[in-house]
C-alpha positions in Angstrom: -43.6 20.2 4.1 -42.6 21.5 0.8 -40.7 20.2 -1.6 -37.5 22.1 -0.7 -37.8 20.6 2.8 -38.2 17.4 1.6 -35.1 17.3 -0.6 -33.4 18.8 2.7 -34.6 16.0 4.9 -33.9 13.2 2.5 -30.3 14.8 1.9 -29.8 14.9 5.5 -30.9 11.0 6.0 -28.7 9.7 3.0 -25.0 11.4 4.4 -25.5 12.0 7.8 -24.5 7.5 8.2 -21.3 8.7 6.1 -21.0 11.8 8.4 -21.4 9.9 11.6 -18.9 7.2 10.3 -16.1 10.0 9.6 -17.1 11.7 12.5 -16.7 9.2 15.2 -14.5 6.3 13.5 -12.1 8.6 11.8 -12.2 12.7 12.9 -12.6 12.0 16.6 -10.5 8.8 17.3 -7.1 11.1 15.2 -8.0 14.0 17.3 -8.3 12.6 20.5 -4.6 10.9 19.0 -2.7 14.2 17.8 -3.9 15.8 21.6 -2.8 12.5 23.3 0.7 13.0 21.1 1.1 16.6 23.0 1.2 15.2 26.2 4.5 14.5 27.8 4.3 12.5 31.2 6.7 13.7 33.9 5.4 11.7 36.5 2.4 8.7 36.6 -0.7 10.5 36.2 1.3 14.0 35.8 1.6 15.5 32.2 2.2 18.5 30.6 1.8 19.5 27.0 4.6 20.3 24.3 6.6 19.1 21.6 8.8 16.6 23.3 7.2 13.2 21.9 8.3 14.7 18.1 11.3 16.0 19.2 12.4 12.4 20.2 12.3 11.1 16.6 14.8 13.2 15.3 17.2 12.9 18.2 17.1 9.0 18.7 18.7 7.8 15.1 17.0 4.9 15.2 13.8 6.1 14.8 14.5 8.8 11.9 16.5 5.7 10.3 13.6 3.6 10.7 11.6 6.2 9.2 13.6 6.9 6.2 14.0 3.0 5.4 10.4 2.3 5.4 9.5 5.2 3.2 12.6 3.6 0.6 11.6 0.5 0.7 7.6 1.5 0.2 8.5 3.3 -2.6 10.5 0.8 -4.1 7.9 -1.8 -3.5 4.9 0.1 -5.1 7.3 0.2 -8.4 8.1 -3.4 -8.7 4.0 -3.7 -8.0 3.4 -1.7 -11.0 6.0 -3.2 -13.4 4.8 -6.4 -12.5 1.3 -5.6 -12.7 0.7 -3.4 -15.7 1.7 -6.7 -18.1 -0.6 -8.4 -16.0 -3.8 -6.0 -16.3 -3.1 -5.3 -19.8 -3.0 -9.1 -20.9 -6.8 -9.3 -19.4 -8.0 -6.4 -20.5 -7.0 -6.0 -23.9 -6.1 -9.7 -25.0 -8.6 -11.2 -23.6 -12.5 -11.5 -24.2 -15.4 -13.1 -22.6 -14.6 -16.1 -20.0 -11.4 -16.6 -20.2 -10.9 -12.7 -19.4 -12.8 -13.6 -16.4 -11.4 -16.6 -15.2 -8.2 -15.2 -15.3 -9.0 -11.8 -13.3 -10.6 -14.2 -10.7 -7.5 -16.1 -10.6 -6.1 -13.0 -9.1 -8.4 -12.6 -6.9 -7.9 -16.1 -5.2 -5.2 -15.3 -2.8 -7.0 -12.6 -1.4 -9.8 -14.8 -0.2 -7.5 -15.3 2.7 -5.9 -13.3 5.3 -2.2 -11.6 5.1 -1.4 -14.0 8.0 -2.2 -16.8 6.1 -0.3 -15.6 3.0 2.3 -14.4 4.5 3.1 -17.9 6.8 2.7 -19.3 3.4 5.7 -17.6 2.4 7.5 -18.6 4.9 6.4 -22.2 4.3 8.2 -21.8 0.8 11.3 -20.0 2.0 12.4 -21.1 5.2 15.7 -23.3 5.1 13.7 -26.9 5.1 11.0 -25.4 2.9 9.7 -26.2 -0.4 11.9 -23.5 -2.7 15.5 -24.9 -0.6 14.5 -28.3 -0.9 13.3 -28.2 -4.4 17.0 -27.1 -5.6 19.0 -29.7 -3.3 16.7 -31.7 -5.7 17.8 -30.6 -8.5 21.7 -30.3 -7.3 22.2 -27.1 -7.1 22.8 -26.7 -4.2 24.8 -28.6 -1.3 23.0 -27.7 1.6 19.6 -25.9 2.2 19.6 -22.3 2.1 17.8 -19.8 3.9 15.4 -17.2 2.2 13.7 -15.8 4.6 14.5 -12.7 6.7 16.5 -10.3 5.2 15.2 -7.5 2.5 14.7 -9.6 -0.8 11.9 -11.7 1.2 10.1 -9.1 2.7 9.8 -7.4 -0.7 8.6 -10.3 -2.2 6.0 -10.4 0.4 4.7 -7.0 -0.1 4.3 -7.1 -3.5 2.6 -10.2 -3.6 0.3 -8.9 -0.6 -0.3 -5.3 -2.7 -0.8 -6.9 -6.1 -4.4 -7.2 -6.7 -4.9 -3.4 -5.6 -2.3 -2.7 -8.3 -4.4 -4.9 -11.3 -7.9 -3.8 -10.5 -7.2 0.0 -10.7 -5.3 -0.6 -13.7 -7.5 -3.2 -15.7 -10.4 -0.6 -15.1 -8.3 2.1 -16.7 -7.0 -0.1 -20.0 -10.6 -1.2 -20.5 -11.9 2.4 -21.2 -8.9 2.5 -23.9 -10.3 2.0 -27.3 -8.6 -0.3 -29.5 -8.9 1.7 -32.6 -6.4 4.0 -30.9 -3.3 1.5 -30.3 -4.3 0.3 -34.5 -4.0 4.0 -35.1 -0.5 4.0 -33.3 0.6 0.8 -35.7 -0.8 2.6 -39.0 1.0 5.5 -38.6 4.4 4.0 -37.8 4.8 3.5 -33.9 6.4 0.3 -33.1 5.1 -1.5 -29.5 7.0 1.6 -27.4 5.8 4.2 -29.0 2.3 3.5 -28.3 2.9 2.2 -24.8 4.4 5.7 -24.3 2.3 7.9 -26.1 -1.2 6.1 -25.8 -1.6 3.8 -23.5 0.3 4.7 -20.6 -1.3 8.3 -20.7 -4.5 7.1 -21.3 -3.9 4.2 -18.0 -2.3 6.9 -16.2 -5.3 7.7 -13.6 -5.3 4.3 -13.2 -1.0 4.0 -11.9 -1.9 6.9 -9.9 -4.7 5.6 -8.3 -2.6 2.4 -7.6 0.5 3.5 -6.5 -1.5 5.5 -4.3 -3.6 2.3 -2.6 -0.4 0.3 -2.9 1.9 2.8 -1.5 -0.4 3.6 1.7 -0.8 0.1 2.2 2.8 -0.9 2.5 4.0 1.7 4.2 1.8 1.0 7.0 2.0 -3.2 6.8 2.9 -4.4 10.0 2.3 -8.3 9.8 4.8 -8.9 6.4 7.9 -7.0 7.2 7.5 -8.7 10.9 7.4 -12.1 9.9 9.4 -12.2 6.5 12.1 -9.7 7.3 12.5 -10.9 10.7 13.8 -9.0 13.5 15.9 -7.0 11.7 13.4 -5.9 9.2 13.1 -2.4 10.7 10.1 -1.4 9.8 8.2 1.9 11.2 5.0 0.0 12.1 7.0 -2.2 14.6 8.2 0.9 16.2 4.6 2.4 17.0 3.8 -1.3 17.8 6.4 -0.9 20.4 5.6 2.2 21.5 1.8 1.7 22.6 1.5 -2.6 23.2 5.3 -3.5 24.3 6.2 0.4 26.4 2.8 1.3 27.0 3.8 5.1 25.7 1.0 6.4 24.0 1.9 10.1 23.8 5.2 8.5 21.7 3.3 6.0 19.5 0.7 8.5 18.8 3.4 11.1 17.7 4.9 8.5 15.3 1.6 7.5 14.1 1.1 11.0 13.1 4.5 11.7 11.7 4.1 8.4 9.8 0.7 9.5 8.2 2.3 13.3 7.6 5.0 11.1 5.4 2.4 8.7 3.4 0.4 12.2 3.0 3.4 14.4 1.2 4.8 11.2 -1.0 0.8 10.7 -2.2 0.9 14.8 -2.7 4.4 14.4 -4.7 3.6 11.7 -6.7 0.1 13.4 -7.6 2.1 16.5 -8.8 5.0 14.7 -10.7 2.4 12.8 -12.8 0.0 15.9 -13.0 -2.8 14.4 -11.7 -5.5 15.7 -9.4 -6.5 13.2 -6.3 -10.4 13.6 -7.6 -9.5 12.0 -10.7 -7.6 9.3 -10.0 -10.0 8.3 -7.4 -13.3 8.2 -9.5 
């Protein structure tokens, strides 16, 4: 064996576990998905292929509603992430040094130690009507009677953020570190006040780094199943529920699978907008 053959061989060993992963995990399982999507059953056992299953979605309004809320309210939750989070990742990475630096960026990594169940029932345990937040003002006197936080919009954003945040900090901590210092004195010496070198130095320089988590964030919420159901209630509308519904509750899997799909041709042309609106290519935010 030469040594061409030998570079070919050991090429083949390191990506075929990658290749077999994608292959049978991912490629097959979506194929075998988008073909099951194409059927429509016209009697048990009896099916015939076509359209139908996408069709549905736009005629029934509740399911194009459905849609178009959880895209809004995806959206709208990865920008409260990021305007919550870029303080945050640019307190540790550029204020702080050495330990405390680090105990703080494992501070926020604490709540992820646990599952989104458990995070999100702790939510609930501090805004139900008899729970900590409703009790804590009676306490004070502000209000007469407890009050009920839970299920409506308002809770179920709180909920996502706090579920997305850490994927928001770490993309954006990695980004500020690489930002040298000497760059944001430069800004000061030659006049800039504190916006004018967040606008023209660091958030260009951090801007791979918001891409690359508004994309993570965004893909993850609009697909979040668990905290819409249990914070925004039954009324929280979500498009996960809906293929939920669809394959465990109706047992129609040519019309779950066509919602899956139309749900991941959504995430995939917001991802492809926001990458062109910020002029950024997907290879670079995701290195």
């Amino acid at each position: 064996m030469n040594q061409r053959s030998g570079f070919r061989v050991g090429l083949f060993l390191l990506l075929a576990p990658g290749v077999l992963w994608l292959g049978l995990l991912i490629v097959l399982p979506h194929a075998e998905l988008f073909l099951v999507s194409l059927r429509e059953r016209v009697a048990p056992r009896v099916y015939e292929s076509g359209l139908t299953n996408y069709l549905e979605f736009f005629i029934e309004p509740l399911y194009w509603n459905t849609f178009l809320r959880t895209a809004t309210y995806s959206v709208m939750a990865t920008a409260l992430t990021l305007l919550i989070a870029f303080p945050v990742a640019y307190y540790i990475a550029k204020m702080l040094r050495g330990r405390p630096k680090n105990i703080l960026f494992l501070l926020c990594l604490l709540p992820f130690w646990v599952s989104e169940l458990v995070r999100a029932l702790g939510w609930i345990i501090l805004l139900r009507e008899t729970g900590v937040v409703s009790t804590f003002l009676q306490t004070l006197g502000l209000v007469d009677a407890p009050v009920e936080f839970l299920y409506n919009d308002a809770a179920m954003l709180v909920g996502l953020i706090y579920t997305s945040m850490l994927f928001m900090v770490i993309p954006l901590v990695g980004a500020l570190d690489t930002l040298d210092d000497s760059l944001i004195e430069a800004g000061y010496n030659l006049g800039g006040n504190g916006f004018v070198v967040l606008r023209e130095i660091v958030i260009p320089h951090a801007m791979p780094g918001i891409v690359s988590g508004c994309i993570v964030v965004f893909m993850l919420t609009l697909g979040n199943y668990v905290t819409p159901t249990l914070l925004g209630g039954k009324d929280s509308l979500w498009f996960t529920e809906q293929i939920y519904n669809q394959f465990i509750l109706r047992f129609n899997w040519e019309q779950g699978s066509a919602f899956g799909f139309l749900l991941l041709a959504l995430s995939s042309f917001i991802v492809w907008a926001g990458l062109k609106l910020s002029r950024q290519s997907l290879g670079k935010v995701m290195t």
